[in-house]
mmCIF file as Biopython writes it, N, C-alpha, C and O atoms, coordinates in Angstrom:
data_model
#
loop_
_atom_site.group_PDB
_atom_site.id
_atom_site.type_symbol
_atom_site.label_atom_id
_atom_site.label_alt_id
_atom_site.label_comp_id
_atom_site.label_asym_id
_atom_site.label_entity_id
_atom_site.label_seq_id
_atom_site.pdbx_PDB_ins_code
_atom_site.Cartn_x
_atom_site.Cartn_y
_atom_site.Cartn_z
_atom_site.occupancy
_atom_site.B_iso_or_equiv
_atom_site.auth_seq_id
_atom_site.auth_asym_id
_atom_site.pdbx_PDB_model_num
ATOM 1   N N  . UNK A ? 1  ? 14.475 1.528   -10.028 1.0 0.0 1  A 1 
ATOM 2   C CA . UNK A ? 1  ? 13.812 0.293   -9.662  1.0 0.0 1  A 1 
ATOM 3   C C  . UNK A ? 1  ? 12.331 0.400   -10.021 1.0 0.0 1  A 1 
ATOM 4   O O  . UNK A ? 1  ? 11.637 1.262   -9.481  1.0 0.0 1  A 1 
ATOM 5   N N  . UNK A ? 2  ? 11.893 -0.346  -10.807 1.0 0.0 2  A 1 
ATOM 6   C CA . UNK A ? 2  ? 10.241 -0.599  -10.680 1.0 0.0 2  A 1 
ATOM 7   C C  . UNK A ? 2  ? 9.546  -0.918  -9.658  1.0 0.0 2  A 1 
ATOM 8   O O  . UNK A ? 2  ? 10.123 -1.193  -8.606  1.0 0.0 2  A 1 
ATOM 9   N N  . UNK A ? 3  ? 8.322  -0.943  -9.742  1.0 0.0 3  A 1 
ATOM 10  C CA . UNK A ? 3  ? 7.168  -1.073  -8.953  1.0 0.0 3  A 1 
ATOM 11  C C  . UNK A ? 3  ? 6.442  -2.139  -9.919  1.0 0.0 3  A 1 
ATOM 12  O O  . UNK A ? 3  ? 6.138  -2.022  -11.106 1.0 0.0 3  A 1 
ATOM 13  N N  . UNK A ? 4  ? 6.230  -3.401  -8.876  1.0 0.0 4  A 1 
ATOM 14  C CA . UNK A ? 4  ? 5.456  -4.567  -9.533  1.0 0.0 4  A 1 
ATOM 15  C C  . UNK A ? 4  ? 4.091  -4.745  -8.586  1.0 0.0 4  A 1 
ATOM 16  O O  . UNK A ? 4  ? 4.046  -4.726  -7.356  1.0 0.0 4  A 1 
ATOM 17  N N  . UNK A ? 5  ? 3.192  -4.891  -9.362  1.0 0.0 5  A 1 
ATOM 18  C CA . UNK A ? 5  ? 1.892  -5.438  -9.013  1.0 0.0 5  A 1 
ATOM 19  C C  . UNK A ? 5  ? 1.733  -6.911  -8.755  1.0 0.0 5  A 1 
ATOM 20  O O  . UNK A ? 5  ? 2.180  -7.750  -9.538  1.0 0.0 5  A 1 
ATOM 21  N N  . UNK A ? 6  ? 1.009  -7.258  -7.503  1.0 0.0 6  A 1 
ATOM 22  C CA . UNK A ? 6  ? 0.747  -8.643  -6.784  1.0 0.0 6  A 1 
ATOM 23  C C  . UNK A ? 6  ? -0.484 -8.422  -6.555  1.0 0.0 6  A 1 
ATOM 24  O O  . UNK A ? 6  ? -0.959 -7.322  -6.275  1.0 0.0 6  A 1 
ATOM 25  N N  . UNK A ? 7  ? -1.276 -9.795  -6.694  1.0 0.0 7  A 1 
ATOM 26  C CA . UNK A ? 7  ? -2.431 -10.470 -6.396  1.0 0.0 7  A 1 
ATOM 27  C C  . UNK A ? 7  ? -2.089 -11.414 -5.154  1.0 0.0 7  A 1 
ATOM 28  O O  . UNK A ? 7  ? -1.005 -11.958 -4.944  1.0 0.0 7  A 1 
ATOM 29  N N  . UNK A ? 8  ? -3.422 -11.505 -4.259  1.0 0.0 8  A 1 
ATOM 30  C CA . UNK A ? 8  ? -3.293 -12.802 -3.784  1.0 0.0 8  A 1 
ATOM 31  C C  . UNK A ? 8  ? -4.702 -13.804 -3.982  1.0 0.0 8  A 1 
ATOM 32  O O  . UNK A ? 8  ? -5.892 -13.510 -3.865  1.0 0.0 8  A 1 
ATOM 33  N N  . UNK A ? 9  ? -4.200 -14.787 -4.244  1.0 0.0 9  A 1 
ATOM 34  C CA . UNK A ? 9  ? -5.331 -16.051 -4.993  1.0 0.0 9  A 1 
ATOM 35  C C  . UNK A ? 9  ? -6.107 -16.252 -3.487  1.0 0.0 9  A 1 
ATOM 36  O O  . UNK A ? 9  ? -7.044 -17.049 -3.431  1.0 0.0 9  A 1 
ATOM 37  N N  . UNK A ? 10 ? -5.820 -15.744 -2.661  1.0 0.0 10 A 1 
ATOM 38  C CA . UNK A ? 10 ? -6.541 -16.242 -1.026  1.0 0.0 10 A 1 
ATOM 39  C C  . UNK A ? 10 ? -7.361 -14.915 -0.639  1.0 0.0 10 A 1 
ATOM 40  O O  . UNK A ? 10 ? -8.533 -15.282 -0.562  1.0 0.0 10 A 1 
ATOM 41  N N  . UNK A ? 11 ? -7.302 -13.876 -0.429  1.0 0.0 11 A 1 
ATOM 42  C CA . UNK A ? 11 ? -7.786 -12.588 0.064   1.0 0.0 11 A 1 
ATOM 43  C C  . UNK A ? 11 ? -7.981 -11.486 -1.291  1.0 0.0 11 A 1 
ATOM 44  O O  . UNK A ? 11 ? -8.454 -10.354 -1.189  1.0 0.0 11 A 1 
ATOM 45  N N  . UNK A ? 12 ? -7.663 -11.901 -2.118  1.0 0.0 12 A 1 
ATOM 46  C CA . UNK A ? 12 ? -7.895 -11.052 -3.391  1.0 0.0 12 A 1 
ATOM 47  C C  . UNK A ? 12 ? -7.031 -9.573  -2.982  1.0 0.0 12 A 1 
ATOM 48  O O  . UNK A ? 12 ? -7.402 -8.526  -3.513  1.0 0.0 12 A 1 
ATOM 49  N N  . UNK A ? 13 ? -6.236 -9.572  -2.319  1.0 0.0 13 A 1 
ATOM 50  C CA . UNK A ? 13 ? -5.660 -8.283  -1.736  1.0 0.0 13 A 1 
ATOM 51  C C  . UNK A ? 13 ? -4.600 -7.650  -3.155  1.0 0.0 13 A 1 
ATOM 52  O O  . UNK A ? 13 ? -3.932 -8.480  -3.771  1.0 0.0 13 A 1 
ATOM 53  N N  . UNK A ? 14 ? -4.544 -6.237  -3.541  1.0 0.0 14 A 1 
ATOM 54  C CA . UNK A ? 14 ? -3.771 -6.235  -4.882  1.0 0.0 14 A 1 
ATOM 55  C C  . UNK A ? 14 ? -3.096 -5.040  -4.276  1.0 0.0 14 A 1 
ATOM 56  O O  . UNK A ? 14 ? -3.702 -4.179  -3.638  1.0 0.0 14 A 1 
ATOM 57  N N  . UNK A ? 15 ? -1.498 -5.037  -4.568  1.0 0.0 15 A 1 
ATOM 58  C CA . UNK A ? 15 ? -0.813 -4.173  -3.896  1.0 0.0 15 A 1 
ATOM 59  C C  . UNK A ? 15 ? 0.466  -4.365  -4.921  1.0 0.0 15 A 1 
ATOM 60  O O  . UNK A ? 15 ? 0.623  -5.347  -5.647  1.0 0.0 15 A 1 
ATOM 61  N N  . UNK A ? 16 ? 1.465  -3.078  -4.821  1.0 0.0 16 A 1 
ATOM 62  C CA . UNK A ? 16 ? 2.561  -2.627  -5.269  1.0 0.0 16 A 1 
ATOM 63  C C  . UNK A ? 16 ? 4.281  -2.898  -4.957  1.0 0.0 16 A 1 
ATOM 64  O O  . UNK A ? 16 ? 4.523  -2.392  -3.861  1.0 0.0 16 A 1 
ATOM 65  N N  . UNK A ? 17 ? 5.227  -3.369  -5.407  1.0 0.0 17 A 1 
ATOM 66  C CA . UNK A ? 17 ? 5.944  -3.136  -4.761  1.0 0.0 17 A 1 
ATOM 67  C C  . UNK A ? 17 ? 7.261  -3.047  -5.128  1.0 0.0 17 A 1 
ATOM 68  O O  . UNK A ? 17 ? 7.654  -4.003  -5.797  1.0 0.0 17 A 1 
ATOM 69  N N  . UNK A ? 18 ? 8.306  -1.924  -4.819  1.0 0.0 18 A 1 
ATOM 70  C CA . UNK A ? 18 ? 9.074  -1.451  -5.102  1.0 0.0 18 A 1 
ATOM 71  C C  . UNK A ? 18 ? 10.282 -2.198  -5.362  1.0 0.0 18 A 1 
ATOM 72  O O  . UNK A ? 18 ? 11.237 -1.876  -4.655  1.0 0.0 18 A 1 
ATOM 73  N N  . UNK A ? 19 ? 10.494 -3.222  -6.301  1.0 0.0 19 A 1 
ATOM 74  C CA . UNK A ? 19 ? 12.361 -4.304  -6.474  1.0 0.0 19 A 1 
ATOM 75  C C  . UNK A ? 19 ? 12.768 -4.068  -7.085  1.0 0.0 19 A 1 
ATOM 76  O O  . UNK A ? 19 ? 12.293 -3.425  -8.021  1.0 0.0 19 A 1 
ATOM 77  N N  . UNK A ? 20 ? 14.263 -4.533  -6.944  1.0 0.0 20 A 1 
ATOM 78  C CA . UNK A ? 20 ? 15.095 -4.382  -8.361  1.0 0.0 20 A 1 
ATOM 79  C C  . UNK A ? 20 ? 14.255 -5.330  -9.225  1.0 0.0 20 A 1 
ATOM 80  O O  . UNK A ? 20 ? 13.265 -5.986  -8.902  1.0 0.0 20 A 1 
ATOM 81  N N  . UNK A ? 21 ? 14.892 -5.243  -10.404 1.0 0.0 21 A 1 
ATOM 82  C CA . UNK A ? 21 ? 14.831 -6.502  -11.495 1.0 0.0 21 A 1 
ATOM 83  C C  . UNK A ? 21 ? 15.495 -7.876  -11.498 1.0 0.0 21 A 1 
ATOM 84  O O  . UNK A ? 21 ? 15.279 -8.811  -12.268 1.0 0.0 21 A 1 
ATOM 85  N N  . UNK A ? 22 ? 16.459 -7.793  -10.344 1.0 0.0 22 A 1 
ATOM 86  C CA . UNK A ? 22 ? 17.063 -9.183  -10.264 1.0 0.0 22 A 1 
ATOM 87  C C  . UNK A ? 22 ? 16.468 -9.656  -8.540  1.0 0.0 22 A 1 
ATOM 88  O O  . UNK A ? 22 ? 17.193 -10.375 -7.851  1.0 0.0 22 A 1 
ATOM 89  N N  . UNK A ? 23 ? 15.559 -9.323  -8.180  1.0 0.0 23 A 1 
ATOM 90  C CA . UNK A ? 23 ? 15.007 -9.671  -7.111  1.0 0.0 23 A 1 
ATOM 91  C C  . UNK A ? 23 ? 14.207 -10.575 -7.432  1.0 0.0 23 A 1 
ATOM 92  O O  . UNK A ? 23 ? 13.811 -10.612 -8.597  1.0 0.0 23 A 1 
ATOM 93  N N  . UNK A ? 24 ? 13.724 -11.623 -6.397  1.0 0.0 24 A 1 
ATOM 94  C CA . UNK A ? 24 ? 13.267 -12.692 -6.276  1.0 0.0 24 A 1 
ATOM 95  C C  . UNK A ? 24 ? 11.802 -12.269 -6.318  1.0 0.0 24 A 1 
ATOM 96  O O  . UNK A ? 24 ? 11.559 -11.224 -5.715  1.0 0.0 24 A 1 
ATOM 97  N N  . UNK A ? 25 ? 10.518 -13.042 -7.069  1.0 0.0 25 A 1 
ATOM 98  C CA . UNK A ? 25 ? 9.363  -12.379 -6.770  1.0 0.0 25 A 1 
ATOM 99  C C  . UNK A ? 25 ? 8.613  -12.939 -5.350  1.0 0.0 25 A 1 
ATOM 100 O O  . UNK A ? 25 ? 8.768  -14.023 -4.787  1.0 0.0 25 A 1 
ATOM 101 N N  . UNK A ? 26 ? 7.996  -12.130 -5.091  1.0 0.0 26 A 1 
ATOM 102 C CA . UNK A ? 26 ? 7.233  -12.338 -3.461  1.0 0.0 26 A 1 
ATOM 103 C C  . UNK A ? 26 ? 6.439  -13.883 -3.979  1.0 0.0 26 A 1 
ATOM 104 O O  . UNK A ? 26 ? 6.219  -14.270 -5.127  1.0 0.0 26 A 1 
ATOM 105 N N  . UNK A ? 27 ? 6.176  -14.448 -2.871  1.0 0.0 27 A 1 
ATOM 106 C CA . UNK A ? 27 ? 5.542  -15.856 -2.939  1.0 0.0 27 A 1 
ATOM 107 C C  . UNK A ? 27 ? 4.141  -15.663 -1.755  1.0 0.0 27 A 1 
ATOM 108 O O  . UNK A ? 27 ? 3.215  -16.466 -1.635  1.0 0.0 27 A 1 
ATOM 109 N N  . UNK A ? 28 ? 4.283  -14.661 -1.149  1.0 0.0 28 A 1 
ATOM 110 C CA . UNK A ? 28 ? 3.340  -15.157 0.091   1.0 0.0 28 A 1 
ATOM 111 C C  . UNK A ? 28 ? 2.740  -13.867 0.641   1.0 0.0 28 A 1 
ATOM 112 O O  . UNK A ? 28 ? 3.534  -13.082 1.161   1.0 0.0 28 A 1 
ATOM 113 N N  . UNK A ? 29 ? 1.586  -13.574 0.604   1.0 0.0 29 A 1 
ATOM 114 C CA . UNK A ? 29 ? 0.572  -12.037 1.088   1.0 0.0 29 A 1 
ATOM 115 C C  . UNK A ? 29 ? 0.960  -12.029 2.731   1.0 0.0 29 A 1 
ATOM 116 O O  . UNK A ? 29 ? 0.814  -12.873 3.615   1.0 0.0 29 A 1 
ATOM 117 N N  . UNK A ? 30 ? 1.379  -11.020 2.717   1.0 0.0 30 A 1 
ATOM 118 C CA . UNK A ? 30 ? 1.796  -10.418 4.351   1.0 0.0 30 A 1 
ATOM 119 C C  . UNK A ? 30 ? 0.251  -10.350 5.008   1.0 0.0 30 A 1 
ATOM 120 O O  . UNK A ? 30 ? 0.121  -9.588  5.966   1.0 0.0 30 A 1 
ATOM 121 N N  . UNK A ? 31 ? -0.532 -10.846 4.706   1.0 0.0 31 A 1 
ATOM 122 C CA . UNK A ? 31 ? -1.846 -10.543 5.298   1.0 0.0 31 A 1 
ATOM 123 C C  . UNK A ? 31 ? -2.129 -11.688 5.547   1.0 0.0 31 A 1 
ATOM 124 O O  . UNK A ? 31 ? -1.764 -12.270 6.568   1.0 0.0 31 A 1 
ATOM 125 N N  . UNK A ? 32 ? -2.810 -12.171 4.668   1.0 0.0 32 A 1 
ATOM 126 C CA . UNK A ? 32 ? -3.164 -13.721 5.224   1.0 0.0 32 A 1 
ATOM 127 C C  . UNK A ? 32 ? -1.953 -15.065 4.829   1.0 0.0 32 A 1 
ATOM 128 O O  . UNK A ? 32 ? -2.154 -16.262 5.034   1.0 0.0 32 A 1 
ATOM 129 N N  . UNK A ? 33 ? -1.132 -14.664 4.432   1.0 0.0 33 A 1 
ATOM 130 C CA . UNK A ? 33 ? -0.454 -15.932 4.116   1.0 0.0 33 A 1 
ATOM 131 C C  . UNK A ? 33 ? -0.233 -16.992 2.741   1.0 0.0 33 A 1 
ATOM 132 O O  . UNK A ? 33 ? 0.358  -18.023 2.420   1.0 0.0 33 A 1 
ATOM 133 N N  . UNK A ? 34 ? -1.238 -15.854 2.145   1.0 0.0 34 A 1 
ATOM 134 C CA . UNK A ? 34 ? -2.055 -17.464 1.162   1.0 0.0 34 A 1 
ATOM 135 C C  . UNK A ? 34 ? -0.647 -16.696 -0.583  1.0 0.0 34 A 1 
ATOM 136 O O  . UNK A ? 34 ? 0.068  -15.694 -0.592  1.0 0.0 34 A 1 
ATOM 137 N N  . UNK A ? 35 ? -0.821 -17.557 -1.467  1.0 0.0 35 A 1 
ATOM 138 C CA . UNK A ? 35 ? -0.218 -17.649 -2.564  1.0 0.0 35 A 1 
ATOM 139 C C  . UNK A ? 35 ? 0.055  -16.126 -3.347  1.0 0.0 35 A 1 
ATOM 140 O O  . UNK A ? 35 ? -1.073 -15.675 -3.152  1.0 0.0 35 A 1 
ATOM 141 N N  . UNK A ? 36 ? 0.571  -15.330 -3.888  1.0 0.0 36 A 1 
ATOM 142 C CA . UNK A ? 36 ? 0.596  -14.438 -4.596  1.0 0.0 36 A 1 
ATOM 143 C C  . UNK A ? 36 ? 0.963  -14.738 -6.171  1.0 0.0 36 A 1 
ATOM 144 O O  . UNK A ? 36 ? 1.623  -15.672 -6.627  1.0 0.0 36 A 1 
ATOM 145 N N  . UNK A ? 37 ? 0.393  -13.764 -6.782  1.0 0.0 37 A 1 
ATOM 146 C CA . UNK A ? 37 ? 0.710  -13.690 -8.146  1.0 0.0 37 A 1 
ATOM 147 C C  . UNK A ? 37 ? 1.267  -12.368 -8.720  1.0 0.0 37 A 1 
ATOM 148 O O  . UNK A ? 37 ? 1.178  -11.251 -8.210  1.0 0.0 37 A 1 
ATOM 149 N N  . UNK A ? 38 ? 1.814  -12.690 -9.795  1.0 0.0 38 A 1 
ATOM 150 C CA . UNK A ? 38 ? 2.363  -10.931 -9.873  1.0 0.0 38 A 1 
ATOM 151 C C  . UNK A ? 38 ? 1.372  -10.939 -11.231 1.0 0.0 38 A 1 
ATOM 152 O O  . UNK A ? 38 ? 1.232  -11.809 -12.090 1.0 0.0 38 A 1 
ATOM 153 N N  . UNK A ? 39 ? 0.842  -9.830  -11.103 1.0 0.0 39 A 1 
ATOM 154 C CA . UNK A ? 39 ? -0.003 -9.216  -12.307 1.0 0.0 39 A 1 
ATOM 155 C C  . UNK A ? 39 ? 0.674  -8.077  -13.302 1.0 0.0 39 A 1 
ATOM 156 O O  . UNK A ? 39 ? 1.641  -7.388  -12.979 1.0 0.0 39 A 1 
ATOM 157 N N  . UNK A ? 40 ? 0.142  -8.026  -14.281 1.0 0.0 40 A 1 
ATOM 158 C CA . UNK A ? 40 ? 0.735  -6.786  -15.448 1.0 0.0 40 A 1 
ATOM 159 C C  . UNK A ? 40 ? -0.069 -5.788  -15.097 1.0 0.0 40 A 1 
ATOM 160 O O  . UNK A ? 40 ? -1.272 -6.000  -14.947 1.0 0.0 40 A 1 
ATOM 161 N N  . UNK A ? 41 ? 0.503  -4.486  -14.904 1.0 0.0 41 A 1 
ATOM 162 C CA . UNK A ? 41 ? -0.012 -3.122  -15.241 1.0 0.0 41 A 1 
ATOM 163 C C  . UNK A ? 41 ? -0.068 -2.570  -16.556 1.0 0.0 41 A 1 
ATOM 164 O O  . UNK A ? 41 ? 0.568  -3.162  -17.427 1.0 0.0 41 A 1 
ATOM 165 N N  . UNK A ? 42 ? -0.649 -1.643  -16.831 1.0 0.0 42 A 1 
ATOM 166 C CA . UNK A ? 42 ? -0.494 -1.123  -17.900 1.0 0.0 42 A 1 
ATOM 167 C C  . UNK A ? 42 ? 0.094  0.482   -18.000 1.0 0.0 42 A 1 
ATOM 168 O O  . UNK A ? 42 ? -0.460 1.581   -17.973 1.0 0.0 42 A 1 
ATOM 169 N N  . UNK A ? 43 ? 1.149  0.145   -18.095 1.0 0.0 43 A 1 
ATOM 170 C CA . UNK A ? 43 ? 2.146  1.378   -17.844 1.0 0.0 43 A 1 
ATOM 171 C C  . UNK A ? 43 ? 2.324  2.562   -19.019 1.0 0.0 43 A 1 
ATOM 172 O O  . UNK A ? 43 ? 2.510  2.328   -20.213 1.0 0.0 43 A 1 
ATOM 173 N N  . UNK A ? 44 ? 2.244  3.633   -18.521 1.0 0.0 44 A 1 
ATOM 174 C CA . UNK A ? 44 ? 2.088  4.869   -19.719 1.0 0.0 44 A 1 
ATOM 175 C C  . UNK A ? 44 ? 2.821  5.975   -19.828 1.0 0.0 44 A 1 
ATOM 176 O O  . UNK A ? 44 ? 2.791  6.811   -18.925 1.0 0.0 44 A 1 
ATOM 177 N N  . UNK A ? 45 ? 3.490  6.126   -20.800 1.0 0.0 45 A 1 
ATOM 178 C CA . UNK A ? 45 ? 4.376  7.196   -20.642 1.0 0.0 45 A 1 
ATOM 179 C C  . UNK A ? 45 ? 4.409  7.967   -22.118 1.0 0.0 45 A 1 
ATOM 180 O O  . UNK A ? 45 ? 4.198  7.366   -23.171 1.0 0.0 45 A 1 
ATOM 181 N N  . UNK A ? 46 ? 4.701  9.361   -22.036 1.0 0.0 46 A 1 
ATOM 182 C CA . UNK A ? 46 ? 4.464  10.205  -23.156 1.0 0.0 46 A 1 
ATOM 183 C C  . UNK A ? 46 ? 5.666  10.877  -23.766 1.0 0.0 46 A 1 
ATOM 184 O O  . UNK A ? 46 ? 6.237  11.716  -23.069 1.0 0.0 46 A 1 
ATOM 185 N N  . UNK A ? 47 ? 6.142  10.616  -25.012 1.0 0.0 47 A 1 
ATOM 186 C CA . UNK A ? 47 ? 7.378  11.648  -25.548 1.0 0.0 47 A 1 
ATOM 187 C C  . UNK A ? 47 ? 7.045  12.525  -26.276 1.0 0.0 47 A 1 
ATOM 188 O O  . UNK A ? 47 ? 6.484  12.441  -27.369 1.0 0.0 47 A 1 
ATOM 189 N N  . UNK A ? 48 ? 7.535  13.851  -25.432 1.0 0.0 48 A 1 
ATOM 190 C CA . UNK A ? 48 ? 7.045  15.436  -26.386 1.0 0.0 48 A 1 
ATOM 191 C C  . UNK A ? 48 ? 8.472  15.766  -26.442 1.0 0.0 48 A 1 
ATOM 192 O O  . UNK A ? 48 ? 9.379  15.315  -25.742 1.0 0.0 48 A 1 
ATOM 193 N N  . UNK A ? 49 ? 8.515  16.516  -27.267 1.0 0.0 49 A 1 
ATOM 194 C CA . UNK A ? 49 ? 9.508  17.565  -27.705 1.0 0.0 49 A 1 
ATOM 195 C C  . UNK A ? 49 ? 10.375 17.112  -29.136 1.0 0.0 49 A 1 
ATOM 196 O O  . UNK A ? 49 ? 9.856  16.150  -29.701 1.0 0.0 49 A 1 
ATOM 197 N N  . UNK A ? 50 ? 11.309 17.524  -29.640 1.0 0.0 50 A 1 
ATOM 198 C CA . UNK A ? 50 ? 12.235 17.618  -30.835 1.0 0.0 50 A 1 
ATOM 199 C C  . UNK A ? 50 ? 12.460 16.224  -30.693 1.0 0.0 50 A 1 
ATOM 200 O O  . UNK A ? 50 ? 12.562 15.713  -29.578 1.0 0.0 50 A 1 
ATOM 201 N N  . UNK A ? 51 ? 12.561 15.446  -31.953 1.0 0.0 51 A 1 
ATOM 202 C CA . UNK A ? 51 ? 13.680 14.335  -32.446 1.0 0.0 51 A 1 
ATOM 203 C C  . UNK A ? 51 ? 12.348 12.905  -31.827 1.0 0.0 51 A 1 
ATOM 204 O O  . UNK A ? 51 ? 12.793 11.798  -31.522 1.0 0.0 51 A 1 
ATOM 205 N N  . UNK A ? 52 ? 11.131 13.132  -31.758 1.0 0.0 52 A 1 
ATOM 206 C CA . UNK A ? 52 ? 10.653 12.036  -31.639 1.0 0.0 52 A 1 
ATOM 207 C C  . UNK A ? 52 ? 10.060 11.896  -33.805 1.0 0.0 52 A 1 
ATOM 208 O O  . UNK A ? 52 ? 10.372 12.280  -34.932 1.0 0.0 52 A 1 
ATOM 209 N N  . UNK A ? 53 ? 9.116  11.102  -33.071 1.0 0.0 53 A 1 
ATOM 210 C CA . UNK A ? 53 ? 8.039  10.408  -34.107 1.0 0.0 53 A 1 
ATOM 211 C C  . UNK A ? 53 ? 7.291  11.910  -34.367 1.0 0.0 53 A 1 
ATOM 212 O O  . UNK A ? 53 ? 7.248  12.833  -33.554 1.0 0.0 53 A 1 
ATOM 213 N N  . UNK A ? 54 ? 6.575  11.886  -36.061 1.0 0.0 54 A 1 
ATOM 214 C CA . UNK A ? 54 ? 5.999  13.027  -36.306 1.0 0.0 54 A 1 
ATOM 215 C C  . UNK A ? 54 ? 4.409  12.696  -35.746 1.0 0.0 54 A 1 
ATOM 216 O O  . UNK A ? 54 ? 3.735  13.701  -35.520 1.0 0.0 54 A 1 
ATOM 217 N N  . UNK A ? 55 ? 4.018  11.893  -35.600 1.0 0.0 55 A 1 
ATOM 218 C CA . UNK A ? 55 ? 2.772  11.176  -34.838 1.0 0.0 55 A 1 
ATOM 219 C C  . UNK A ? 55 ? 2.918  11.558  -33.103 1.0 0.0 55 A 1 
ATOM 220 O O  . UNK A ? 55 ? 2.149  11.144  -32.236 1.0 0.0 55 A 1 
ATOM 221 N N  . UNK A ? 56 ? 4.173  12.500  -32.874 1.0 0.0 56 A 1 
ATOM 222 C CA . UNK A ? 56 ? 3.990  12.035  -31.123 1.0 0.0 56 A 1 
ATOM 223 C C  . UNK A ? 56 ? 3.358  13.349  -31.271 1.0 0.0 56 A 1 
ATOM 224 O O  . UNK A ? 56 ? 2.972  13.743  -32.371 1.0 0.0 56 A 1 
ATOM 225 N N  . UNK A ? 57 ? 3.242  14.040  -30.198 1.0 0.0 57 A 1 
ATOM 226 C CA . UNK A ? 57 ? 2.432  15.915  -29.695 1.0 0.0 57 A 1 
ATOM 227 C C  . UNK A ? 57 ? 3.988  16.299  -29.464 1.0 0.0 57 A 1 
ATOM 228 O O  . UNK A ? 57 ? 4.930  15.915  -28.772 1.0 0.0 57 A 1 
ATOM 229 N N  . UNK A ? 58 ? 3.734  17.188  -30.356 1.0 0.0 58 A 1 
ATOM 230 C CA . UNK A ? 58 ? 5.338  18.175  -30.423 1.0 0.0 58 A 1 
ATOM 231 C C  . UNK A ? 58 ? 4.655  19.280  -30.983 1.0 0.0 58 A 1 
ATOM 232 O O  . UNK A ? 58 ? 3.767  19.467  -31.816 1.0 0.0 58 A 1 
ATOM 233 N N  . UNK A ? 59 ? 5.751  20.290  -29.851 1.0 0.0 59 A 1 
ATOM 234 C CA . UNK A ? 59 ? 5.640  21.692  -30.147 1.0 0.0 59 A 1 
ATOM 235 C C  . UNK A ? 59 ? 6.256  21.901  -31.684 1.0 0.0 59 A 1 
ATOM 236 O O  . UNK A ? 59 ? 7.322  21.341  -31.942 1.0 0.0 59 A 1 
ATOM 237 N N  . UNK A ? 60 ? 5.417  22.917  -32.976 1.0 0.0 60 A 1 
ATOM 238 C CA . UNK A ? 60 ? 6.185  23.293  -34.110 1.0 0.0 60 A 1 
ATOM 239 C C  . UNK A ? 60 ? 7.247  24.581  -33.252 1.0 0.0 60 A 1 
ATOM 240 O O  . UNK A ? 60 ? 6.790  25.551  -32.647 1.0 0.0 60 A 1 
ATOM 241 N N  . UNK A ? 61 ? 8.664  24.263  -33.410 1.0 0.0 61 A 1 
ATOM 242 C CA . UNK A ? 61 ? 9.644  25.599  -33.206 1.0 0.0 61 A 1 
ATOM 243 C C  . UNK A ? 61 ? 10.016 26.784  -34.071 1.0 0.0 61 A 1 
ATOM 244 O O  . UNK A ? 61 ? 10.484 26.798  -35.210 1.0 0.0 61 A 1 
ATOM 245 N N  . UNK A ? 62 ? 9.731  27.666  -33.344 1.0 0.0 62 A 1 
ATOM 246 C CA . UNK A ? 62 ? 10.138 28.963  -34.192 1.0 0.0 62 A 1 
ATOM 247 C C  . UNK A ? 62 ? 11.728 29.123  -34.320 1.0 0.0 62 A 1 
ATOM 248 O O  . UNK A ? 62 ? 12.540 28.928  -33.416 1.0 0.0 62 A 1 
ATOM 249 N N  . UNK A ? 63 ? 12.012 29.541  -35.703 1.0 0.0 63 A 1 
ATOM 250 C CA . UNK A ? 63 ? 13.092 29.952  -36.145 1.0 0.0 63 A 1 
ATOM 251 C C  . UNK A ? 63 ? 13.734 31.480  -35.863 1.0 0.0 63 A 1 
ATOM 252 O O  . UNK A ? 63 ? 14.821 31.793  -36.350 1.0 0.0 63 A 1 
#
């Protein structure tokens, strides 16, 4: 399951939260009440080892 990022347009409050992908998105800040938005993260992830891209960081293997 991912973790989605929310705004709220009322308290500026920015917080995380753990749904499936077929879950409904939140509508309303547990704090004050007021409107939410879901925002983009910028998510990062790294492939090392055998059988990627010659551009990724890979170990050369000894024979």
């Amino acid at each position: 399951m991912p973790f989605y990022d929310y705004q709220c347009d009322k308290c500026k409050e920015k917080f995380e939260v753990l749904q499936k992908v077929s879950d409904e998105p939140l509508t309303e800040c547990e704090k004050c009440k007021g409107p939410l938005k879901k925002i983009l993260n910028s998510m990062t992830f790294h492939l090392h080892g055998p059988g990627f891209y010659s551009t990724d960081n890979k170990r050369k293997y000894l024979k």
